[in-house]
C-alpha positions as a Python dict, from the first residue, in 0.01 Angstrom:
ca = {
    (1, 'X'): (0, 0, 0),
    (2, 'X'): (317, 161, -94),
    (3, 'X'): (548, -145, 10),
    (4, 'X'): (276, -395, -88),
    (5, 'X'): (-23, -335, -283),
    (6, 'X'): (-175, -709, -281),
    (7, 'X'): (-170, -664, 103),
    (8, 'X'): (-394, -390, 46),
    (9, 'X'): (-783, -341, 152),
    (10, 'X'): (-883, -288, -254),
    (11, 'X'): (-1135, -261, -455),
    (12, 'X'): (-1219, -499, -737),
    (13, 'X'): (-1149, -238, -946),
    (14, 'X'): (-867, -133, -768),
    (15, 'X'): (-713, -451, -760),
    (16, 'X'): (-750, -496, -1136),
    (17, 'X'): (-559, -124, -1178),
    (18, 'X'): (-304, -280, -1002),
    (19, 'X'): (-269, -682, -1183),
    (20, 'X'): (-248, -477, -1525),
    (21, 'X'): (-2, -225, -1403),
    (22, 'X'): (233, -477, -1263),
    (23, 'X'): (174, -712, -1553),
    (24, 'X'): (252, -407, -1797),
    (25, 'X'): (551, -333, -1643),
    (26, 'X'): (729, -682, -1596),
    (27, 'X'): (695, -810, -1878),
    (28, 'X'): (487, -600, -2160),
    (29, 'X'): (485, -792, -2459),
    (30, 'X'): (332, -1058, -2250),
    (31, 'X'): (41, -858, -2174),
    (32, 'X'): (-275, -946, -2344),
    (33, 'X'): (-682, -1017, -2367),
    (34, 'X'): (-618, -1174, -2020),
    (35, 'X'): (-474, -930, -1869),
    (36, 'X'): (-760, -649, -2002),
    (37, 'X'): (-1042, -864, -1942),
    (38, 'X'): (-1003, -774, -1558),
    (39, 'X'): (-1038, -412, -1640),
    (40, 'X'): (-1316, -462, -1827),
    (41, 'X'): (-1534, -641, -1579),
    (42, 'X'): (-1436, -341, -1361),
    (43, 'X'): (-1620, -130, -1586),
    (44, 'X'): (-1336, 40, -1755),
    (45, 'X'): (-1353, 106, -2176),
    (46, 'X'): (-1111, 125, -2424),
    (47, 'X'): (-1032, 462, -2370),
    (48, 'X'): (-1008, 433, -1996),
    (49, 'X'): (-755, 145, -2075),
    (50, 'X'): (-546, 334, -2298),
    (51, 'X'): (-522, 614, -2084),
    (52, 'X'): (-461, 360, -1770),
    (53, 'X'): (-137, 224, -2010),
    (54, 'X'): (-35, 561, -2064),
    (55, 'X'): (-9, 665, -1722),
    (56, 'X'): (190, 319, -1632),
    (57, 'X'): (409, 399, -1948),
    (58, 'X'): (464, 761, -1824),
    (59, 'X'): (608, 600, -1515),
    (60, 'X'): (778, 308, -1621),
    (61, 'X'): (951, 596, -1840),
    (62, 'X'): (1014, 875, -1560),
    (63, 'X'): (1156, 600, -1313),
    (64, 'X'): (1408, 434, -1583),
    (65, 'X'): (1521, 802, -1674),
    (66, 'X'): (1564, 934, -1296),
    (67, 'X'): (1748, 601, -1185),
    (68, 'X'): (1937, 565, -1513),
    (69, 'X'): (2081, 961, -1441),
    (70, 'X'): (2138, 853, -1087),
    (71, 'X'): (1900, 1140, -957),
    (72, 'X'): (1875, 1176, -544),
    (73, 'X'): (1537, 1258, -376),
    (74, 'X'): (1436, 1607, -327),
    (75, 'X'): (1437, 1684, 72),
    (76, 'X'): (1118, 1527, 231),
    (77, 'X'): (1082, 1300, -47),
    (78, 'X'): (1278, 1020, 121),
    (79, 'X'): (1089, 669, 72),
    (80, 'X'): (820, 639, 369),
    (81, 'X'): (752, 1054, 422),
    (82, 'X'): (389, 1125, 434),
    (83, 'X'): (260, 786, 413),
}
C-alpha cells in the first residue's frame, strides 16, 4: 500500500479515505460535494470529515516543511523499512 494504495485490498471505506486524501492534496480548491459524498456513504459525519482534512493538512504541511529544509531520514527510517 505504501507505493500504491489503489493496488490495495481496501475497504469501501478505506478506499474513500484514500480518493479524498489524494484529491485534497493535488489539487484542493478543486475538492468539493463530490469528493465528500464518498465519505459520507462510508458512514463518516461532518466532524469525522473535518478531522480526516485535518490530518491530510497536517501532512501535506509536515512533508512541504521537511523537503523544503532539505531534512534526511532518521537511521531506519529509509523508504521501504518495516513494511
Amino acid at each position: 500500500m505504501r507505493r500504491d494504495w489503489r493496488a490495495a485490498e481496501l475497504s469501501v471505506r478505506e478506499r474513500a479515505l484514500c480518493e479524498y486524501a489524494s484529491a485534497l492534496t493535488r489539487a484542493p480548491a478543486a475538492a468539493g460535494e463530490a469528493e465528500l459524498a464518498p465519505l459520507r456513504e462510508a458512514g463518516l459525519d461532518d466532524r469525522a470529515i473535518l478531522d480526516l482534512a485535518h490530518v491530510i493538512g497536517f501532512f501535506a504541511y509536515a512533508n512541504r516543511l521537511v523537503e523544503g529544509l532539505g531534512c534526511e531520514l532518521e537511521a531506519g527510517m529509509e523508504e521501504g523499512a518495516g513494511a
